[in-house]
mmCIF file of the protein (N, C-alpha, C, O) and its ligand, coordinates in Angstrom:
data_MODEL
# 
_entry.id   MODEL 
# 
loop_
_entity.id 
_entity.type 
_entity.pdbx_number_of_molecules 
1 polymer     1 
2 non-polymer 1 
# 
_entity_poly.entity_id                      1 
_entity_poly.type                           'polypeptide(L)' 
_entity_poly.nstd_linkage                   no 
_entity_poly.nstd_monomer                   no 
_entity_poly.pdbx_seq_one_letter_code       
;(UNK)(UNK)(UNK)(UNK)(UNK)(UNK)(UNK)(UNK)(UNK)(UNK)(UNK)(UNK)(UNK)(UNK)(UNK)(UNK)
(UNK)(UNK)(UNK)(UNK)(UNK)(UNK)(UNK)(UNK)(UNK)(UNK)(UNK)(UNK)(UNK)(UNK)(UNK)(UNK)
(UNK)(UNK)(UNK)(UNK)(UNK)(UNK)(UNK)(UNK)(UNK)(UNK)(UNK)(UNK)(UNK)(UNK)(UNK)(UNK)
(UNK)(UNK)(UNK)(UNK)(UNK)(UNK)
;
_entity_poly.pdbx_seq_one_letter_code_can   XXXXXXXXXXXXXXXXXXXXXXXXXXXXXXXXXXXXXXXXXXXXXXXXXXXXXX 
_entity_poly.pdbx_strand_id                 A 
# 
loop_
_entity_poly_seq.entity_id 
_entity_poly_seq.num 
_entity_poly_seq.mon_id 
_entity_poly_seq.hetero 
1 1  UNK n 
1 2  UNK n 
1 3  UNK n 
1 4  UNK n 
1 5  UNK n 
1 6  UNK n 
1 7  UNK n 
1 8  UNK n 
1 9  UNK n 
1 10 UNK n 
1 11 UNK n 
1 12 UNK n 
1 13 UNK n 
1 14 UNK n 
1 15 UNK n 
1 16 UNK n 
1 17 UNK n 
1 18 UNK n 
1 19 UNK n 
1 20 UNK n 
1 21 UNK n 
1 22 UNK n 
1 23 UNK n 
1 24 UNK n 
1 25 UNK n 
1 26 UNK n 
1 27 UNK n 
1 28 UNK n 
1 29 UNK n 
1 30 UNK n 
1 31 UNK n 
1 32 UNK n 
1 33 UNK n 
1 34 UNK n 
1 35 UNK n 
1 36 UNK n 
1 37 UNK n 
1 38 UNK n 
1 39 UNK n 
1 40 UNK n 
1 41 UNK n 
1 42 UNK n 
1 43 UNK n 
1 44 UNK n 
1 45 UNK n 
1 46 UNK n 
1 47 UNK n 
1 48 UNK n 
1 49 UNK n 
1 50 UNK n 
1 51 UNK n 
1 52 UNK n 
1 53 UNK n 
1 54 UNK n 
# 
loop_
_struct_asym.id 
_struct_asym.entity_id 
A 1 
B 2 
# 
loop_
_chem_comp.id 
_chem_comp.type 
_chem_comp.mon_nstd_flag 
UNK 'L-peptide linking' . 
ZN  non-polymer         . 
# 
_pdbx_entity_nonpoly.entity_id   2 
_pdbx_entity_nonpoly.name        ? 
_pdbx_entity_nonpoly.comp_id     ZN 
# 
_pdbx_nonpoly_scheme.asym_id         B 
_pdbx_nonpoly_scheme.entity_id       2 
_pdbx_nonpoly_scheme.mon_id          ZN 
_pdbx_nonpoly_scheme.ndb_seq_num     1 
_pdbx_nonpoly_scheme.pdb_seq_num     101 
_pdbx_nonpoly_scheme.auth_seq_num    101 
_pdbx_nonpoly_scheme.pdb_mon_id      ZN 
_pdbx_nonpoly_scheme.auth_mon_id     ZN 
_pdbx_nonpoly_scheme.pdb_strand_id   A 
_pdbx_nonpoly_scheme.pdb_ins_code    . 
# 
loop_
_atom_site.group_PDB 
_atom_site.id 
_atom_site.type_symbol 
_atom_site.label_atom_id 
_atom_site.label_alt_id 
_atom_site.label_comp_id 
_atom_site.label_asym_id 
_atom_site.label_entity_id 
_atom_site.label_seq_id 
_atom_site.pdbx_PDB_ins_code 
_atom_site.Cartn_x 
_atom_site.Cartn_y 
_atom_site.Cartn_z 
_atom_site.occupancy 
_atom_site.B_iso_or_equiv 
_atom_site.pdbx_formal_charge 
_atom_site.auth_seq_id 
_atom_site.auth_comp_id 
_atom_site.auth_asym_id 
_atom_site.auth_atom_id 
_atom_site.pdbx_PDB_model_num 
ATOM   1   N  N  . UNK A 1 1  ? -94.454  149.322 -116.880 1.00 0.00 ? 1   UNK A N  1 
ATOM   2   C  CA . UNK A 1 1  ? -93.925  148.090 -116.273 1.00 0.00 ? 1   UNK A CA 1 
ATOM   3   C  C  . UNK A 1 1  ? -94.876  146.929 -116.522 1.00 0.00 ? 1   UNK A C  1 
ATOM   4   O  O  . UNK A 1 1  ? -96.087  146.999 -116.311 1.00 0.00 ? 1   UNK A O  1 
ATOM   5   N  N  . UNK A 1 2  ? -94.187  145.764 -117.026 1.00 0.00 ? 2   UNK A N  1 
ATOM   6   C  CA . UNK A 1 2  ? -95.133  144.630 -117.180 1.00 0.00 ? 2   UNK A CA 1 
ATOM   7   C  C  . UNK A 1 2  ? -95.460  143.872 -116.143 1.00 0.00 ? 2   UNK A C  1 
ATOM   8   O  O  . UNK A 1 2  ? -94.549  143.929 -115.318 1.00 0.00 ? 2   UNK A O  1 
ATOM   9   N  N  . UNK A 1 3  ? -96.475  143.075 -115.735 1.00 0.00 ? 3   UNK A N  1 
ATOM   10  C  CA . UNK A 1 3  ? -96.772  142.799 -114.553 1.00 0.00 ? 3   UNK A CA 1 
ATOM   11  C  C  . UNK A 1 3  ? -97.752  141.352 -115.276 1.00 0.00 ? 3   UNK A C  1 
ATOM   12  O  O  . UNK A 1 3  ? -98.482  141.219 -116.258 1.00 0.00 ? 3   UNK A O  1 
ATOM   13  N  N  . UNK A 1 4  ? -97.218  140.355 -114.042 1.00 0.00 ? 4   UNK A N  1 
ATOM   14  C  CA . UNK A 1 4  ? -97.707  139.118 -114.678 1.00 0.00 ? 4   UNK A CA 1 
ATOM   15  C  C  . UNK A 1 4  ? -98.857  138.643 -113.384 1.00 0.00 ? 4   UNK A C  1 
ATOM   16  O  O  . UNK A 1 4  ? -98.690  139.033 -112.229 1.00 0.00 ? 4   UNK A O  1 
ATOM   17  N  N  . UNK A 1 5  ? -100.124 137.671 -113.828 1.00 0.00 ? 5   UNK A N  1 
ATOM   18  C  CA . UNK A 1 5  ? -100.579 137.108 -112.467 1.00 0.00 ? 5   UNK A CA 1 
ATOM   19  C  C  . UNK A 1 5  ? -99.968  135.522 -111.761 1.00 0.00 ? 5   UNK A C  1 
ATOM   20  O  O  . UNK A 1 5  ? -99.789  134.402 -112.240 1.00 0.00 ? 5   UNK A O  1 
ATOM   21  N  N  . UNK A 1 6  ? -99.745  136.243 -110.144 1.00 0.00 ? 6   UNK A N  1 
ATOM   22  C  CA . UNK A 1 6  ? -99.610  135.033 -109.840 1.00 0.00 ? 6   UNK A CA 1 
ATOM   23  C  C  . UNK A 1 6  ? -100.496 133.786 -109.930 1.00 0.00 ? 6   UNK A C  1 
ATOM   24  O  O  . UNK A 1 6  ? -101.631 133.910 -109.468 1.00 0.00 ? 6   UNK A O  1 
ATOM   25  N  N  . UNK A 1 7  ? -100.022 132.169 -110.647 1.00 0.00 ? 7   UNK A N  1 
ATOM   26  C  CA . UNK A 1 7  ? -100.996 131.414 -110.784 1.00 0.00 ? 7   UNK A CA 1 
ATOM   27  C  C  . UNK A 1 7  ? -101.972 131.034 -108.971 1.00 0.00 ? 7   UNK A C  1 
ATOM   28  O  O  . UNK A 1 7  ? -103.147 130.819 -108.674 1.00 0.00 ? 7   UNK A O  1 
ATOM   29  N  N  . UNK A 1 8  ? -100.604 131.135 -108.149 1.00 0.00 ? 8   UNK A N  1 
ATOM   30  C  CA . UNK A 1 8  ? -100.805 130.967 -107.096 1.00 0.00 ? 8   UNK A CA 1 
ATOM   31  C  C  . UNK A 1 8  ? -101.678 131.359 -105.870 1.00 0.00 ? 8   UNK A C  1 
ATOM   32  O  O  . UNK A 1 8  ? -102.269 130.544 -105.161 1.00 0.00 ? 8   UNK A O  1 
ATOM   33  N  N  . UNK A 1 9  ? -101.688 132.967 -105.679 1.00 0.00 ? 9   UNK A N  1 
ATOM   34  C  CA . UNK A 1 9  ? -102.311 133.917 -105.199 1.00 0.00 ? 9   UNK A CA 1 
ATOM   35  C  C  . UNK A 1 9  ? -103.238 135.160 -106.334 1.00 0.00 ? 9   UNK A C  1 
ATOM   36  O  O  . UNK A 1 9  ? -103.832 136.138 -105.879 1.00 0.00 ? 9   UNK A O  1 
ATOM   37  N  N  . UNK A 1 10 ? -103.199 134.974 -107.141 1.00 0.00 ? 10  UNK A N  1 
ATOM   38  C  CA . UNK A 1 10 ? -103.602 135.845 -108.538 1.00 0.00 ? 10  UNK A CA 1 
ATOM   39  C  C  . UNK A 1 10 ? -103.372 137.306 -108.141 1.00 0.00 ? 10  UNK A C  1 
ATOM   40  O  O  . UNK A 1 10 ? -104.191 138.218 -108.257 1.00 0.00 ? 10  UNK A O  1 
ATOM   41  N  N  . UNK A 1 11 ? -102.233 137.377 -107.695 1.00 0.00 ? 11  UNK A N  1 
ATOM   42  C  CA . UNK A 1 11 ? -101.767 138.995 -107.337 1.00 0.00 ? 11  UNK A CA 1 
ATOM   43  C  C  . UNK A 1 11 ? -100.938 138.993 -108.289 1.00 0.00 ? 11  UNK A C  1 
ATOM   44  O  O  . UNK A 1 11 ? -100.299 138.024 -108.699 1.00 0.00 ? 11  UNK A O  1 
ATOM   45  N  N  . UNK A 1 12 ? -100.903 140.849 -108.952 1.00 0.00 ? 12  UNK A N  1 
ATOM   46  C  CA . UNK A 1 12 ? -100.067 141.339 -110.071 1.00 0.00 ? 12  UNK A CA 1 
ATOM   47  C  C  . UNK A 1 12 ? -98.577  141.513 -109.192 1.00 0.00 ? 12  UNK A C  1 
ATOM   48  O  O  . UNK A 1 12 ? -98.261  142.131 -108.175 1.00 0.00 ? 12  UNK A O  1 
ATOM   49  N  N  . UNK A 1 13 ? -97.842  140.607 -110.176 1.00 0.00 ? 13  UNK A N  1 
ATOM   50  C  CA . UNK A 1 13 ? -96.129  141.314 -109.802 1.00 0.00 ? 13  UNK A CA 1 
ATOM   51  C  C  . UNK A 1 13 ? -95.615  141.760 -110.776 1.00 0.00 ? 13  UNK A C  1 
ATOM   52  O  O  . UNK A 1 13 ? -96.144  142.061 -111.846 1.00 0.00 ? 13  UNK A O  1 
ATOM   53  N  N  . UNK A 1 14 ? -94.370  141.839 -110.410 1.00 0.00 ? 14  UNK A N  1 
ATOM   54  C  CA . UNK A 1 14 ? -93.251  142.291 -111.578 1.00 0.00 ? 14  UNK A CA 1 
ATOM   55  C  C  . UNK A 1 14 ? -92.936  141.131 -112.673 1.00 0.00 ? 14  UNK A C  1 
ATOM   56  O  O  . UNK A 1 14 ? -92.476  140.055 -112.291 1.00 0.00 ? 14  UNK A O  1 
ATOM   57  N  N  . UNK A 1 15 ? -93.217  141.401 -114.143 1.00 0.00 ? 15  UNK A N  1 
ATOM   58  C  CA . UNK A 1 15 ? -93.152  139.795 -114.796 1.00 0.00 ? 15  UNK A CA 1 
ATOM   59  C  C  . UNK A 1 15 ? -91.304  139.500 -114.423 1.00 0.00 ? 15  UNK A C  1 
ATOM   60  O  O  . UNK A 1 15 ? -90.985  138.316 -114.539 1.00 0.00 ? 15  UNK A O  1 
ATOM   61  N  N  . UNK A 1 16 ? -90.409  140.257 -114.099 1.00 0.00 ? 16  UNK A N  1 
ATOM   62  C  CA . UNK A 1 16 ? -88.938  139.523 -114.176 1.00 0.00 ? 16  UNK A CA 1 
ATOM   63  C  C  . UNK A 1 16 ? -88.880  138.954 -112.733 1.00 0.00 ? 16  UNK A C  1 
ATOM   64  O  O  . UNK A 1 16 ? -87.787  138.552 -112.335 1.00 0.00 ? 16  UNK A O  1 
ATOM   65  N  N  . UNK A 1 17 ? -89.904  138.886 -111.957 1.00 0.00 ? 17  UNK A N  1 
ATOM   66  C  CA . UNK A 1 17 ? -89.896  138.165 -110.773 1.00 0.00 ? 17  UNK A CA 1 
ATOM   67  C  C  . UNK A 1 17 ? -89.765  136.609 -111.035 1.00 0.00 ? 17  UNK A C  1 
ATOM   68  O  O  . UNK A 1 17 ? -90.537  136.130 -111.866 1.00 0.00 ? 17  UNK A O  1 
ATOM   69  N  N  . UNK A 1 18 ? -88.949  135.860 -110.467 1.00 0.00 ? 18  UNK A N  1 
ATOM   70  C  CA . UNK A 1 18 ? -88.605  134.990 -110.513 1.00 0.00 ? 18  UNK A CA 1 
ATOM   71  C  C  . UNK A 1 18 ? -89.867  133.880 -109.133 1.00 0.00 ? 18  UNK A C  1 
ATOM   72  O  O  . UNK A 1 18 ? -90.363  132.756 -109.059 1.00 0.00 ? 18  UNK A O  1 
ATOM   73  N  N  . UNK A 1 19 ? -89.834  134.913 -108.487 1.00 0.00 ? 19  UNK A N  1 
ATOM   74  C  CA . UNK A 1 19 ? -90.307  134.033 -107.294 1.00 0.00 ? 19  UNK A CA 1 
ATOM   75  C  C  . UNK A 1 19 ? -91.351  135.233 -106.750 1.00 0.00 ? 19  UNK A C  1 
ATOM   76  O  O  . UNK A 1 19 ? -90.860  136.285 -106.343 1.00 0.00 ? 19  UNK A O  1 
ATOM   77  N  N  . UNK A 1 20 ? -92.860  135.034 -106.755 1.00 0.00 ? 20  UNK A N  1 
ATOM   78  C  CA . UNK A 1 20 ? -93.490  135.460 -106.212 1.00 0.00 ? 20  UNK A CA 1 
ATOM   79  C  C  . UNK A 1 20 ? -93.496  135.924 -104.414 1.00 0.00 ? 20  UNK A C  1 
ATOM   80  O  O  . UNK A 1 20 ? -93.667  135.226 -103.415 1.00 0.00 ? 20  UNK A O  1 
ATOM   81  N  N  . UNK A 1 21 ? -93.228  137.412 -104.578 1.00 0.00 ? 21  UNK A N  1 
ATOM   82  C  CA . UNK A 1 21 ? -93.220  138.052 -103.183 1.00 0.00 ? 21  UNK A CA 1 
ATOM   83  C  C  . UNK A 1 21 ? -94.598  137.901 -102.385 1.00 0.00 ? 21  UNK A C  1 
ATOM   84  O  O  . UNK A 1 21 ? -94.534  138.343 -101.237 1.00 0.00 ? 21  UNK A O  1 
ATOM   85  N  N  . UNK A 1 22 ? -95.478  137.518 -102.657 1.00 0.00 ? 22  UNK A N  1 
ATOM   86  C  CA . UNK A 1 22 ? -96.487  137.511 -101.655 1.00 0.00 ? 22  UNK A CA 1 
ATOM   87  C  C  . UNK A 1 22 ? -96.964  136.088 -101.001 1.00 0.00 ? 22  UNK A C  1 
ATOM   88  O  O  . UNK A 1 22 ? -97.686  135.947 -100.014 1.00 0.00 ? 22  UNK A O  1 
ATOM   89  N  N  . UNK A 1 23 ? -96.253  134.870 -101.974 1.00 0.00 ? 23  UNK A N  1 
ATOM   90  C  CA . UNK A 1 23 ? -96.753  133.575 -101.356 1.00 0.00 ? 23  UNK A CA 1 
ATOM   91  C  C  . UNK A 1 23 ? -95.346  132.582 -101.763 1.00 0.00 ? 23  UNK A C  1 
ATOM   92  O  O  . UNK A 1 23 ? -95.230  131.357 -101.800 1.00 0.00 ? 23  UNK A O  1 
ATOM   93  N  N  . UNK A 1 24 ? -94.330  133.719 -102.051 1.00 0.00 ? 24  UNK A N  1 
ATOM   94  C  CA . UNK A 1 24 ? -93.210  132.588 -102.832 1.00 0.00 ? 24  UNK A CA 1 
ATOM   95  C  C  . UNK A 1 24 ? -93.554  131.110 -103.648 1.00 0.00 ? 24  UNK A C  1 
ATOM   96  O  O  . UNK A 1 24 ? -93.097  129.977 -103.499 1.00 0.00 ? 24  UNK A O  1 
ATOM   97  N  N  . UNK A 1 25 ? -94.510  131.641 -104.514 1.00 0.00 ? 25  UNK A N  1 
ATOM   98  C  CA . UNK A 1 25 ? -95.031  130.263 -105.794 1.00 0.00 ? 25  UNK A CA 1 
ATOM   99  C  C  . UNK A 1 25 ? -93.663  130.824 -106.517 1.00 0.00 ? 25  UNK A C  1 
ATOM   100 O  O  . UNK A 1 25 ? -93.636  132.037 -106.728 1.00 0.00 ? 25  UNK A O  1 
ATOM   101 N  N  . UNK A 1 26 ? -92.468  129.997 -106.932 1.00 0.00 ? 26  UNK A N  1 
ATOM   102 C  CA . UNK A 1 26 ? -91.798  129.944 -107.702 1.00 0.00 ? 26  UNK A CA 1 
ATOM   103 C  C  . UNK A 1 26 ? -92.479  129.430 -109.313 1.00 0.00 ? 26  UNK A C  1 
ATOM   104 O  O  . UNK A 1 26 ? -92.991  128.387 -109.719 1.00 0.00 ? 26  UNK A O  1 
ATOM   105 N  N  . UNK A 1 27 ? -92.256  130.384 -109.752 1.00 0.00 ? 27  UNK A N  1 
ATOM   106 C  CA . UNK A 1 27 ? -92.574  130.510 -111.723 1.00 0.00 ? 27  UNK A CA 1 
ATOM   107 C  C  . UNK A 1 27 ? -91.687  129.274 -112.600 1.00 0.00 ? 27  UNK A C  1 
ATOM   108 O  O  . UNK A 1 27 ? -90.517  129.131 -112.245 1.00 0.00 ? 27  UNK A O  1 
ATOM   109 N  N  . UNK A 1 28 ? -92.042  128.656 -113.379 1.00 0.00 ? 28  UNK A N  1 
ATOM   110 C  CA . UNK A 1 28 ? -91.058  127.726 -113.888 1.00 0.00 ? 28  UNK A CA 1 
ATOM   111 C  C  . UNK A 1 28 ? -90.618  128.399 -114.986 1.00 0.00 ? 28  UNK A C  1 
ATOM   112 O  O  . UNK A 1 28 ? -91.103  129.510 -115.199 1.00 0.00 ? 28  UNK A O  1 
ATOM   113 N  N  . UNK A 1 29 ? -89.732  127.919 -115.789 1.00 0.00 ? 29  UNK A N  1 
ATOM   114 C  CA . UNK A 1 29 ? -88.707  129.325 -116.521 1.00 0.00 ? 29  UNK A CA 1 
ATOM   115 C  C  . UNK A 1 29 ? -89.217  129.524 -117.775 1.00 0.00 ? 29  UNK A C  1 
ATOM   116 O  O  . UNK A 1 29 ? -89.646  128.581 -118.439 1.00 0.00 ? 29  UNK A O  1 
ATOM   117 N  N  . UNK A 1 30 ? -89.215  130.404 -118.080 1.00 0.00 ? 30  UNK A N  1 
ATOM   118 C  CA . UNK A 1 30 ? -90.429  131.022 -119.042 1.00 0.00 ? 30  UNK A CA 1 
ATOM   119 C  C  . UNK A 1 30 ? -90.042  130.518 -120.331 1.00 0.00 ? 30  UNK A C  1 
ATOM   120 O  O  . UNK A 1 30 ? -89.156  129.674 -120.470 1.00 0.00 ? 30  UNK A O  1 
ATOM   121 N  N  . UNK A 1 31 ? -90.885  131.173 -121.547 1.00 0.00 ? 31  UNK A N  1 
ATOM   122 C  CA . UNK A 1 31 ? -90.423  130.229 -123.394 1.00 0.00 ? 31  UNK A CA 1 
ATOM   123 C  C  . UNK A 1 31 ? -91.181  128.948 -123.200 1.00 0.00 ? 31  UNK A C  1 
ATOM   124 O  O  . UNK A 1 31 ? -90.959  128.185 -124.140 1.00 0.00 ? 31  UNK A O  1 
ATOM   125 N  N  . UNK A 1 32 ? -92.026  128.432 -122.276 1.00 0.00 ? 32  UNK A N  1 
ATOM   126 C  CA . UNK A 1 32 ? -92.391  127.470 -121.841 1.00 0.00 ? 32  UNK A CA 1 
ATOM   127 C  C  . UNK A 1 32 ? -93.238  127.127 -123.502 1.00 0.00 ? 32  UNK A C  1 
ATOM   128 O  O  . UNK A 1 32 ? -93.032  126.110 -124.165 1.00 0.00 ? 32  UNK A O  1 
ATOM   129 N  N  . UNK A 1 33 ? -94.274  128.359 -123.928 1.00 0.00 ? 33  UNK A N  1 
ATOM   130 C  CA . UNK A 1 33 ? -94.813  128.958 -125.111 1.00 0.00 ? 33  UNK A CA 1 
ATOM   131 C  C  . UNK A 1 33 ? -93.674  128.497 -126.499 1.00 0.00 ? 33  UNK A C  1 
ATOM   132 O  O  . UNK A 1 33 ? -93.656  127.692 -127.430 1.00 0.00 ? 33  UNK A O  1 
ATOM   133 N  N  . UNK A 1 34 ? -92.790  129.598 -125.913 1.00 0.00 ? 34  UNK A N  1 
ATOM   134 C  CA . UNK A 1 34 ? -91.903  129.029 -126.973 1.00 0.00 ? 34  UNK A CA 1 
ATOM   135 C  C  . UNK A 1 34 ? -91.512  127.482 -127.585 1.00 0.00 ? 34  UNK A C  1 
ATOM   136 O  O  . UNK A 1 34 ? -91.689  126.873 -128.640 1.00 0.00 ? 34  UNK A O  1 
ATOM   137 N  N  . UNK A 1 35 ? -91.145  127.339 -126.829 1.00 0.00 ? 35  UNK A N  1 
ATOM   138 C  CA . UNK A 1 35 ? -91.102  125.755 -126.948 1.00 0.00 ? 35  UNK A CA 1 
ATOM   139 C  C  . UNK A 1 35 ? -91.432  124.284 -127.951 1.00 0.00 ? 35  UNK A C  1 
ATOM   140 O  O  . UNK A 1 35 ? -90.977  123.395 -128.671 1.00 0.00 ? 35  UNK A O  1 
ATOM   141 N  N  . UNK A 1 36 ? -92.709  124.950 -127.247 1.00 0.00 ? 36  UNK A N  1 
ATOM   142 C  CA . UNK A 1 36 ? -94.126  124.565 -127.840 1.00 0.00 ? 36  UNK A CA 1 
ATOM   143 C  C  . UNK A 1 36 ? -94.300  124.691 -129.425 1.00 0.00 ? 36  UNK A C  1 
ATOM   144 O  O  . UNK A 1 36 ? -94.727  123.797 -130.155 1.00 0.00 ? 36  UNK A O  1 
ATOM   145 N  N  . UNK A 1 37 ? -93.871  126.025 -129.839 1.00 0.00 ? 37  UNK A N  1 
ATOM   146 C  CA . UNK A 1 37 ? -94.322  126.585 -130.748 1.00 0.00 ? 37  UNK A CA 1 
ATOM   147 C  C  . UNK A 1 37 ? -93.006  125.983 -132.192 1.00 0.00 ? 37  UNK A C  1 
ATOM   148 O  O  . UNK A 1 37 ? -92.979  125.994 -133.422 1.00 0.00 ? 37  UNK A O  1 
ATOM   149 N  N  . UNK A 1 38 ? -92.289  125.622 -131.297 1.00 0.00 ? 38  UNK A N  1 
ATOM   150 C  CA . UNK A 1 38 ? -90.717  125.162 -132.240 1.00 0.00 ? 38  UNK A CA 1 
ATOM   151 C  C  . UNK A 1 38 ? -91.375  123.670 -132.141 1.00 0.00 ? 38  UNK A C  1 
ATOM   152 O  O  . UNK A 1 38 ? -91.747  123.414 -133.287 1.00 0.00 ? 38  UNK A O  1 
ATOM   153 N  N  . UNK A 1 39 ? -91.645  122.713 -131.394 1.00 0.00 ? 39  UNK A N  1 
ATOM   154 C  CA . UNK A 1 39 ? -91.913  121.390 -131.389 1.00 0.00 ? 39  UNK A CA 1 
ATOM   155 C  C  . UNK A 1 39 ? -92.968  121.377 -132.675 1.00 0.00 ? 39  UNK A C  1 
ATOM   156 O  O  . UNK A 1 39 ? -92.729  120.508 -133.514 1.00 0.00 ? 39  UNK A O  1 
ATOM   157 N  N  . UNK A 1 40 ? -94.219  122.326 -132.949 1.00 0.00 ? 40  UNK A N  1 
ATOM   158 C  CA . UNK A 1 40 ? -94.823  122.057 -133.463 1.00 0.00 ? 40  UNK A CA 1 
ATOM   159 C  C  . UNK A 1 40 ? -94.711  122.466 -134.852 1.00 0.00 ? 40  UNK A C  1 
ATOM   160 O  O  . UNK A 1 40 ? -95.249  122.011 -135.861 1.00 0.00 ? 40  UNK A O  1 
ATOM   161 N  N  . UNK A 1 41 ? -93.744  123.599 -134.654 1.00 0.00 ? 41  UNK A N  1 
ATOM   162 C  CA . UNK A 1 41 ? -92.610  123.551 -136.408 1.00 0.00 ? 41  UNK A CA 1 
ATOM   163 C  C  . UNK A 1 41 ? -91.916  122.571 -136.658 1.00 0.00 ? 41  UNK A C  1 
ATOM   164 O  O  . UNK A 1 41 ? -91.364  122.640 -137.757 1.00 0.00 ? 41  UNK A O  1 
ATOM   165 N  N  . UNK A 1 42 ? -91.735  121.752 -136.127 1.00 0.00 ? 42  UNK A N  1 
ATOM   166 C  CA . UNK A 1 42 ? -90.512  120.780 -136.179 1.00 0.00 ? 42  UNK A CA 1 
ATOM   167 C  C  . UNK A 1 42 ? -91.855  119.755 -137.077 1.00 0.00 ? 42  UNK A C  1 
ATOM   168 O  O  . UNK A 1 42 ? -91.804  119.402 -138.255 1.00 0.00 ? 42  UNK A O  1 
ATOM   169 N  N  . UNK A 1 43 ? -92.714  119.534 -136.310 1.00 0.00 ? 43  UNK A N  1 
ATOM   170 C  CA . UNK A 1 43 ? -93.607  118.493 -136.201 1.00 0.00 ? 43  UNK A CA 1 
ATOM   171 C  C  . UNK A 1 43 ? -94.455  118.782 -138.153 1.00 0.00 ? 43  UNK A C  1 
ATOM   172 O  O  . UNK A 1 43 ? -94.472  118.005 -139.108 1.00 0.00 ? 43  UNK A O  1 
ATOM   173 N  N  . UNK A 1 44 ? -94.867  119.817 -138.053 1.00 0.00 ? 44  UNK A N  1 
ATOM   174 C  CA . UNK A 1 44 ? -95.456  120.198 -139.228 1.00 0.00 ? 44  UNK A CA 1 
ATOM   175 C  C  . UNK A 1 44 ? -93.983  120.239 -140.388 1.00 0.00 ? 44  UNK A C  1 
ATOM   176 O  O  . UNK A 1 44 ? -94.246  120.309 -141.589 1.00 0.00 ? 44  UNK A O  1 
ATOM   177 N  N  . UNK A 1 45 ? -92.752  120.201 -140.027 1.00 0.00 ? 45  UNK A N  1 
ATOM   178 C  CA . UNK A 1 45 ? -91.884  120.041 -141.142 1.00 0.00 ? 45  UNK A CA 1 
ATOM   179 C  C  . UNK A 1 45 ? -91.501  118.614 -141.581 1.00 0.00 ? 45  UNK A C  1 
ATOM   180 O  O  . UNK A 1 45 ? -91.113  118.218 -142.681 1.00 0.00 ? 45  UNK A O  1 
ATOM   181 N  N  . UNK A 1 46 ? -91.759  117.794 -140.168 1.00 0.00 ? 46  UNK A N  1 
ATOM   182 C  CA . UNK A 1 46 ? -91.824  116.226 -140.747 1.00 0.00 ? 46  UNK A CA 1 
ATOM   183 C  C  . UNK A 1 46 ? -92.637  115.777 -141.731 1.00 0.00 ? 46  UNK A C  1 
ATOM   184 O  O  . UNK A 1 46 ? -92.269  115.220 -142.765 1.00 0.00 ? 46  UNK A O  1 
ATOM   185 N  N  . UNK A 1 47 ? -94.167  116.119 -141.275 1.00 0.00 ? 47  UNK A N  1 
ATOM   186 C  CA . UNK A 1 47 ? -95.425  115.708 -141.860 1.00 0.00 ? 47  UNK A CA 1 
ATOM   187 C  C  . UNK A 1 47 ? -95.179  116.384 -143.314 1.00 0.00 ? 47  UNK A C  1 
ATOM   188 O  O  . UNK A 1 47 ? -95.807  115.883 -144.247 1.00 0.00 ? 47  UNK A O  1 
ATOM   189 N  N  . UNK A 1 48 ? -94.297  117.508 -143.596 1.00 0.00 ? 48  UNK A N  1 
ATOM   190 C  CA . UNK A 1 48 ? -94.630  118.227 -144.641 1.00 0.00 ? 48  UNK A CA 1 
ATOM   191 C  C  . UNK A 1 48 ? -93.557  117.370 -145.603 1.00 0.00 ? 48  UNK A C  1 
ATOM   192 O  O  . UNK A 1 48 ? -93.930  116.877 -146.667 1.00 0.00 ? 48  UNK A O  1 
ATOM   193 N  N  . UNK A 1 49 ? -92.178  117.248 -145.109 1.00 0.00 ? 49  UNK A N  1 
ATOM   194 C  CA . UNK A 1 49 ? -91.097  115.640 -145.714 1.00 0.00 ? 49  UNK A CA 1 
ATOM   195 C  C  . UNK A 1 49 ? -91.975  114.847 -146.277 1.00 0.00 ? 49  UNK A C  1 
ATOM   196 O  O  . UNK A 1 49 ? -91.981  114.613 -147.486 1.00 0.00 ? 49  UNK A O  1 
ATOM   197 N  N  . UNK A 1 50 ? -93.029  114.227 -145.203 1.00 0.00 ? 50  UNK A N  1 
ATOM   198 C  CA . UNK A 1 50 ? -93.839  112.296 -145.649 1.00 0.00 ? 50  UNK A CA 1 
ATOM   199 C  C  . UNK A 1 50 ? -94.284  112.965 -146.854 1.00 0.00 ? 50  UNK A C  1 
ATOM   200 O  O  . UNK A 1 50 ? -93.786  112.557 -147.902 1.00 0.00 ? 50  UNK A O  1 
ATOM   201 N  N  . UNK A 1 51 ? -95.271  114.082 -146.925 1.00 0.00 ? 51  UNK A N  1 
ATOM   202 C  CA . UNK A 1 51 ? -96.191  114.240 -147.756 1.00 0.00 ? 51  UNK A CA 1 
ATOM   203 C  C  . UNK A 1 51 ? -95.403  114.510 -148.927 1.00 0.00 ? 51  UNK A C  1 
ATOM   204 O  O  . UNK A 1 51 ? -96.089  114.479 -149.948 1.00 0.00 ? 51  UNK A O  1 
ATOM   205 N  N  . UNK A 1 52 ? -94.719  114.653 -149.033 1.00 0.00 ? 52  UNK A N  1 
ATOM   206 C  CA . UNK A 1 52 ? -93.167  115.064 -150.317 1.00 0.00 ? 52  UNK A CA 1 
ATOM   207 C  C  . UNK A 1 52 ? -92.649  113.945 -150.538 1.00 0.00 ? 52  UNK A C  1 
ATOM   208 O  O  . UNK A 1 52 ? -92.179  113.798 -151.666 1.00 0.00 ? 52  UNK A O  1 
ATOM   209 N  N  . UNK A 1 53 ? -92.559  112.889 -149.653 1.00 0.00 ? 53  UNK A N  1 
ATOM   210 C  CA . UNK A 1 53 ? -91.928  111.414 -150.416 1.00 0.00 ? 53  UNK A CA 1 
ATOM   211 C  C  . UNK A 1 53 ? -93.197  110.388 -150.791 1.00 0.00 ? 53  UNK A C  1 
ATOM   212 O  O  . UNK A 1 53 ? -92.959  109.399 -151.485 1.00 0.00 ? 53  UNK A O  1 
ATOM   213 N  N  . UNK A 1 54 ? -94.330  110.612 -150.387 1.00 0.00 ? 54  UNK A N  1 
ATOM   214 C  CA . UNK A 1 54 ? -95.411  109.981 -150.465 1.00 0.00 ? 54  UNK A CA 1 
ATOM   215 C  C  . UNK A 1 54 ? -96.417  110.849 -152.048 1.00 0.00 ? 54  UNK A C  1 
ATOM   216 O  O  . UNK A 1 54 ? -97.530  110.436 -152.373 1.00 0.00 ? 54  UNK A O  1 
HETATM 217 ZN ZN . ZN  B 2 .  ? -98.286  134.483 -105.369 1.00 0.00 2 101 ZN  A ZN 1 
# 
């Protein structure tokens, strides 16, 4: 079982917990990572366009 820390209380839960059982710190919705990781493909495919018309 995967188990994530709360940022809140730094107790191990269940990672598909939505809402921390020991202090209810609600988690904001995860891919947060993901995200990130597409913005900065996006970002490196622009720069990689300029450098191709330049
Ligand atoms: Zn907690």
């Amino acid at each position: 079982m995967n188990k994530k820390e709360c940022p809140s209380c730094a107790m191990e839960i269940d990672v598909n917990s939505k809402v921390c059982p020991v202090c209810s710190y609600e988690f904001p919705k995860s891919n947060t990572a993901a995200r990130w990781i597409v913005l900065l493909l996006v970002l490196l495919f622009v720069v990689y366009m300029l450098m191709g018309i330049f």
